[in-house]
Biotite code that builds the C-alpha atoms (Angstrom):
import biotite.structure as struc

atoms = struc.array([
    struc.Atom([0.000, 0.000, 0.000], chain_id="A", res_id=1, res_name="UNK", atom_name="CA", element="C"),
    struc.Atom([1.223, 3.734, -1.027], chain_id="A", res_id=2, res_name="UNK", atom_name="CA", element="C"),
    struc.Atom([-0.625, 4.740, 1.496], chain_id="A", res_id=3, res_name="UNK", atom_name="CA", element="C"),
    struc.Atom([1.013, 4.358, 5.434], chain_id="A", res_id=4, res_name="UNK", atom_name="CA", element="C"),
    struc.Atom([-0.650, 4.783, 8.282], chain_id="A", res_id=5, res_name="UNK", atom_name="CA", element="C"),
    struc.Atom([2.147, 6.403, 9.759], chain_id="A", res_id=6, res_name="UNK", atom_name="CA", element="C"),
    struc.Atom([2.122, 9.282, 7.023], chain_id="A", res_id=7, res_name="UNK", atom_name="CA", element="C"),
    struc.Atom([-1.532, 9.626, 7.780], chain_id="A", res_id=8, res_name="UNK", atom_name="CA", element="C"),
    struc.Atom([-1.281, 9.908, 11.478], chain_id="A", res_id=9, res_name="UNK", atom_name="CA", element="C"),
    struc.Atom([1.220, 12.402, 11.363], chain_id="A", res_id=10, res_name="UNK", atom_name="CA", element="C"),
    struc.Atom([-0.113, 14.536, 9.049], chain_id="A", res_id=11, res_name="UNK", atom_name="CA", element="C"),
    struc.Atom([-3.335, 14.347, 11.209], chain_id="A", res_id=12, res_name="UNK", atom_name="CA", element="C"),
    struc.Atom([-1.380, 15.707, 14.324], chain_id="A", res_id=13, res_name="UNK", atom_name="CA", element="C"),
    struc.Atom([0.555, 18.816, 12.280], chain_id="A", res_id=14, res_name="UNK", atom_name="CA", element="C"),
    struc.Atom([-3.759, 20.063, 11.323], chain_id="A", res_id=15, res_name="UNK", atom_name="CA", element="C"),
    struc.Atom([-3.778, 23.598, 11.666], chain_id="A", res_id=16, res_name="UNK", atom_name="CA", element="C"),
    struc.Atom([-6.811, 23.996, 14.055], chain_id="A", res_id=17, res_name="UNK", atom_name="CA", element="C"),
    struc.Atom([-6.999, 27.613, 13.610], chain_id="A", res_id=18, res_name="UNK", atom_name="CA", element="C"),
    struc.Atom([-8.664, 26.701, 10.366], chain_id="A", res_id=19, res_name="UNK", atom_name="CA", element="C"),
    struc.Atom([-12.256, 26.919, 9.603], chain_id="A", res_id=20, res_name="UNK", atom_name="CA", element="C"),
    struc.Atom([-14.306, 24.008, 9.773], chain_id="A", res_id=21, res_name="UNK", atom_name="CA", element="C"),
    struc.Atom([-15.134, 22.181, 6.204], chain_id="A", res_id=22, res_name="UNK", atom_name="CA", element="C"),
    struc.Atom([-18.565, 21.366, 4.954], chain_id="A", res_id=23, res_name="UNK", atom_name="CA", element="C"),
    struc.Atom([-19.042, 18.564, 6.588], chain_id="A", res_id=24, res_name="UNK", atom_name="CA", element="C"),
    struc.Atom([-19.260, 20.270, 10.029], chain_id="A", res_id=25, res_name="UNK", atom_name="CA", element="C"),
    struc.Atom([-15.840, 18.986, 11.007], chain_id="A", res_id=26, res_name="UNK", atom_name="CA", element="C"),
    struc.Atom([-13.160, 20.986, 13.262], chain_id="A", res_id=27, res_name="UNK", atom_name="CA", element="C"),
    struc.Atom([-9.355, 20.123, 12.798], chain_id="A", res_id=28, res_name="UNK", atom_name="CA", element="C"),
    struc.Atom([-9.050, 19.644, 16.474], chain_id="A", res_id=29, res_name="UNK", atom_name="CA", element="C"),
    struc.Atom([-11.135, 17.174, 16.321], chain_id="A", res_id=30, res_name="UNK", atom_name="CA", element="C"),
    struc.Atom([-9.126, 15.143, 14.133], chain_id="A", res_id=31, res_name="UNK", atom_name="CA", element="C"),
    struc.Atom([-5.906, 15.947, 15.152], chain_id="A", res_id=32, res_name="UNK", atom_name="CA", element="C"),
    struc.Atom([-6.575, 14.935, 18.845], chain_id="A", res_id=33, res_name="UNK", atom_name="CA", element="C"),
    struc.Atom([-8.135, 11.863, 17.291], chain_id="A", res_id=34, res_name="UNK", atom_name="CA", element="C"),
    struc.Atom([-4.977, 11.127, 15.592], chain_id="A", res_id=35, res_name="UNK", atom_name="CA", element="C"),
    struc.Atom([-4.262, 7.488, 17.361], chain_id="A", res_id=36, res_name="UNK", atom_name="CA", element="C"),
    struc.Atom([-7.809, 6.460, 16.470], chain_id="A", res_id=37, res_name="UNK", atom_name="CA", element="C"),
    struc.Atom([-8.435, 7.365, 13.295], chain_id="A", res_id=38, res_name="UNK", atom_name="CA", element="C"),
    struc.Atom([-5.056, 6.952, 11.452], chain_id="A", res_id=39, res_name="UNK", atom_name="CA", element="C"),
    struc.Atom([-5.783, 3.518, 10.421], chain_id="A", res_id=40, res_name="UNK", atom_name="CA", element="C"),
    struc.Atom([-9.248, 3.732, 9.090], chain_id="A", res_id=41, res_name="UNK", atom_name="CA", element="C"),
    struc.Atom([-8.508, 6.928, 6.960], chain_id="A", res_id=42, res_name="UNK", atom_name="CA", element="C"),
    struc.Atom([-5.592, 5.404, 5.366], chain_id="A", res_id=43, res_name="UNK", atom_name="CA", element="C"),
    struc.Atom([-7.507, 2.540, 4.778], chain_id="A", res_id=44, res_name="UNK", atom_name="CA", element="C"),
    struc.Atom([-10.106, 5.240, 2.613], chain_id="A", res_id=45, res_name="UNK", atom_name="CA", element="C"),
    struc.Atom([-7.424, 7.075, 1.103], chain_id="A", res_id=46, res_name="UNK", atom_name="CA", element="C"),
    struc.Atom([-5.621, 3.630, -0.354], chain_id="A", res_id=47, res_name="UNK", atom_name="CA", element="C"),
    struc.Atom([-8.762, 3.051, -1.863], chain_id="A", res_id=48, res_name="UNK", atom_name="CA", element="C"),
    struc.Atom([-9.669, 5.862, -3.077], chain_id="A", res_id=49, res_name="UNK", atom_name="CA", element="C"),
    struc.Atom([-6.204, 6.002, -4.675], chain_id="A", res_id=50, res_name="UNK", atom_name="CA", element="C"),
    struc.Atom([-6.450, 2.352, -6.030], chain_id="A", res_id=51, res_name="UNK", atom_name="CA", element="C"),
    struc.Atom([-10.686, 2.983, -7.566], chain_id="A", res_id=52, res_name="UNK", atom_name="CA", element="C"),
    struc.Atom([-9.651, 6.733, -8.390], chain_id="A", res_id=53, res_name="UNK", atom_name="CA", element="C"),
    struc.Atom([-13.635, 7.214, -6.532], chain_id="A", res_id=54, res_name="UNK", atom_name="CA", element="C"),
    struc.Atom([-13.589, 10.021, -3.983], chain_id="A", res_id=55, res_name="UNK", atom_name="CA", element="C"),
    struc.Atom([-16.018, 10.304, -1.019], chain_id="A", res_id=56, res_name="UNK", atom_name="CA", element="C"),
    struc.Atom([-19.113, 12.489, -2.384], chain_id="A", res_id=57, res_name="UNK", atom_name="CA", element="C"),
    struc.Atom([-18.907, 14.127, 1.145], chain_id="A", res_id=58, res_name="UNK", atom_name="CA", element="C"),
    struc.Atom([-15.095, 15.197, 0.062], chain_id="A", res_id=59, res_name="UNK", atom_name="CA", element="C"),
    struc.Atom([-16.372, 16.833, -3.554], chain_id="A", res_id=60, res_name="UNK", atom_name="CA", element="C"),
    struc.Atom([-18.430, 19.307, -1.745], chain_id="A", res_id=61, res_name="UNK", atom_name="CA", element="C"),
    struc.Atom([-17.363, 22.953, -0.824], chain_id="A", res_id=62, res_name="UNK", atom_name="CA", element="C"),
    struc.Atom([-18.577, 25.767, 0.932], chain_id="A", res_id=63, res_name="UNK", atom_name="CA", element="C"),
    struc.Atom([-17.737, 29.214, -1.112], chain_id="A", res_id=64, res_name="UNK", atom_name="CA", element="C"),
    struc.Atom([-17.401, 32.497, 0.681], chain_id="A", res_id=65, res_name="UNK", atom_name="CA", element="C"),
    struc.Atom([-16.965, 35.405, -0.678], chain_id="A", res_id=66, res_name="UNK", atom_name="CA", element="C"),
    struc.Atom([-14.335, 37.112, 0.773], chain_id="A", res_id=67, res_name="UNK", atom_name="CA", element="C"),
    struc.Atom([-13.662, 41.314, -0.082], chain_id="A", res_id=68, res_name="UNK", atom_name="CA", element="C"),
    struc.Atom([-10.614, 42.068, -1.180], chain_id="A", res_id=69, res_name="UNK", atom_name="CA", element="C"),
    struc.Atom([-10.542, 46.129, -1.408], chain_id="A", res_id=70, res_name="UNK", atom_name="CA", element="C"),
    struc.Atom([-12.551, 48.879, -3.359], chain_id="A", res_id=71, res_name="UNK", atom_name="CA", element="C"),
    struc.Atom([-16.279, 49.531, -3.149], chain_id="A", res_id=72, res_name="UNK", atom_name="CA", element="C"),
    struc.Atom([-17.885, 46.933, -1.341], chain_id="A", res_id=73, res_name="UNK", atom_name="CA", element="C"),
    struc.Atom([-20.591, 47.229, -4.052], chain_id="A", res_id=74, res_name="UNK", atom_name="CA", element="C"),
    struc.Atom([-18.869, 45.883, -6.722], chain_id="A", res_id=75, res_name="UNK", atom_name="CA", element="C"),
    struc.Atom([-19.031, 42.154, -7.159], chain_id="A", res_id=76, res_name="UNK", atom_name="CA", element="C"),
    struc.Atom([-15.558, 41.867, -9.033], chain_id="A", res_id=77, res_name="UNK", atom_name="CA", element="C"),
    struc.Atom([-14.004, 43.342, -5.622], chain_id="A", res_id=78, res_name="UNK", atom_name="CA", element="C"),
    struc.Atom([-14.706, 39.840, -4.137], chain_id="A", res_id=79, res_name="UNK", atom_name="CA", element="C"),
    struc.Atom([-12.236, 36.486, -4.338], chain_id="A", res_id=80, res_name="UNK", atom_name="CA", element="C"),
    struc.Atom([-14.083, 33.180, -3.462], chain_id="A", res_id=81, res_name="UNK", atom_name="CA", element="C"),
    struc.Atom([-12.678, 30.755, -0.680], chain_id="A", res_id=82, res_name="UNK", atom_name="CA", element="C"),
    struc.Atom([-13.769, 27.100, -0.739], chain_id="A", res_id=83, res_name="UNK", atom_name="CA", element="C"),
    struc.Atom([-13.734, 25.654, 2.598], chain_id="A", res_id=84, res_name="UNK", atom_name="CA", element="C"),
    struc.Atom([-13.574, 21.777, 1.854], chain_id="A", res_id=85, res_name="UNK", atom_name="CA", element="C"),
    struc.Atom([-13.407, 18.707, 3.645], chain_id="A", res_id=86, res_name="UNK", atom_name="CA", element="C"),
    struc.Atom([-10.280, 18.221, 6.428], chain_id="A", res_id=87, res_name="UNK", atom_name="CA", element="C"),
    struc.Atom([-9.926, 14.819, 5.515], chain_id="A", res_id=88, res_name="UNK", atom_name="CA", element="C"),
    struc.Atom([-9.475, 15.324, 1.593], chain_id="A", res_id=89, res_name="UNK", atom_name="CA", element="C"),
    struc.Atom([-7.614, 18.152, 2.490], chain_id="A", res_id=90, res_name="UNK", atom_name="CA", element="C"),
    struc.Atom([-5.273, 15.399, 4.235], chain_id="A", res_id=91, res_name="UNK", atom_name="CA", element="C"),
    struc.Atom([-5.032, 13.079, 1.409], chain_id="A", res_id=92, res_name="UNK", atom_name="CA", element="C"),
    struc.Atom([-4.254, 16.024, -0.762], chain_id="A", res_id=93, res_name="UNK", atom_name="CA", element="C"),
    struc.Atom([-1.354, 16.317, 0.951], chain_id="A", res_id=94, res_name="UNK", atom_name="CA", element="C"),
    struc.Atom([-0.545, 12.659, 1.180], chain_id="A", res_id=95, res_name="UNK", atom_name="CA", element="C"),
    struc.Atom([-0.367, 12.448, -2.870], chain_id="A", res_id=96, res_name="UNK", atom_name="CA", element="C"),
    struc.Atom([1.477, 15.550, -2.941], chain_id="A", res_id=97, res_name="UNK", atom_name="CA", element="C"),
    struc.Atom([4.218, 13.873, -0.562], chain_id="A", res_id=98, res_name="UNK", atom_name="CA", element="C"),
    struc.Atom([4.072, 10.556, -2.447], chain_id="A", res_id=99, res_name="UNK", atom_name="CA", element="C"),
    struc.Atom([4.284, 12.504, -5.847], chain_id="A", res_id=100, res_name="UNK", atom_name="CA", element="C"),
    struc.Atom([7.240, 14.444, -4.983], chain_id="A", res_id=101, res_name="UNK", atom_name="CA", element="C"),
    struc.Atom([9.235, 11.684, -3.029], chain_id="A", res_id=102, res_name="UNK", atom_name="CA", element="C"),
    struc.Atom([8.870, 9.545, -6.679], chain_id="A", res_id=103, res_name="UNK", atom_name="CA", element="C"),
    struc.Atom([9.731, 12.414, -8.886], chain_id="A", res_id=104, res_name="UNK", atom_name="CA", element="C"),
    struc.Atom([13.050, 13.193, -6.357], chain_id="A", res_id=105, res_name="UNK", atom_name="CA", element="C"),
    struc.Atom([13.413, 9.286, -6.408], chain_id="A", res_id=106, res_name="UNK", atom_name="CA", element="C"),
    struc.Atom([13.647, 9.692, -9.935], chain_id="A", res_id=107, res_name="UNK", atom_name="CA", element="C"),
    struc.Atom([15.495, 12.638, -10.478], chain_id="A", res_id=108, res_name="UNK", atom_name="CA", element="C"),
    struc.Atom([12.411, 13.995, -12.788], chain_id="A", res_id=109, res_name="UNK", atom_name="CA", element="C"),
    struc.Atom([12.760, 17.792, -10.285], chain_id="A", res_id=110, res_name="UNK", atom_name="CA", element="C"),
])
């Protein structure tokens, strides 16, 4: 499995819980003090979501914000969007970004 439960605990402890809560309803802290508990059943998801290339419906979904950047508050364009999106496909994003680098350094391709 590309996919160690190791890797997922860890990244699962270094969760930012300053940040906001995804649509699902869930906080980082919750996760990251978790950690121990749910290391081995995520990385059990996120190898098969990685072997199917299927991801959770729950983990497609976003909440947009608008968020003003500067100018008249009128004025739609003066807006960016933020998607706040799932913690936990947040956390495999980062696991195939780690796995992705480490082969392309493996393979001198960077």
């Amino acid at each position: 499995p590309w996919v160690e439960e190791d890797w997922v605990r860890e990244h699962l402890r270094n969760l930012d819980t300053h940040k906001s809560i995804g649509p699902a309803g869930m906080h980082t802290r919750v996760l990251r003090e978790l950690a121990e508990v749910i290391a081995k059943p995520l990385s059990i998801i996120f190898e098969r979501s990685w072997r199917t290339g299927e991801v959770p419906e729950d983990w497609k979904k976003a909440n947009v914000m608008p968020v003003f950047k500067k100018g008249k508050q009128e004025d739609p364009g003066n807006y960016r969007p933020v998607s706040l999106t799932s913690v936990p496909g947040k956390v495999m994003e980062r696991l195939i970004l780690a796995v992705v680098s480490m082969h392309m350094e493996d393979k001198k391709v960077l």
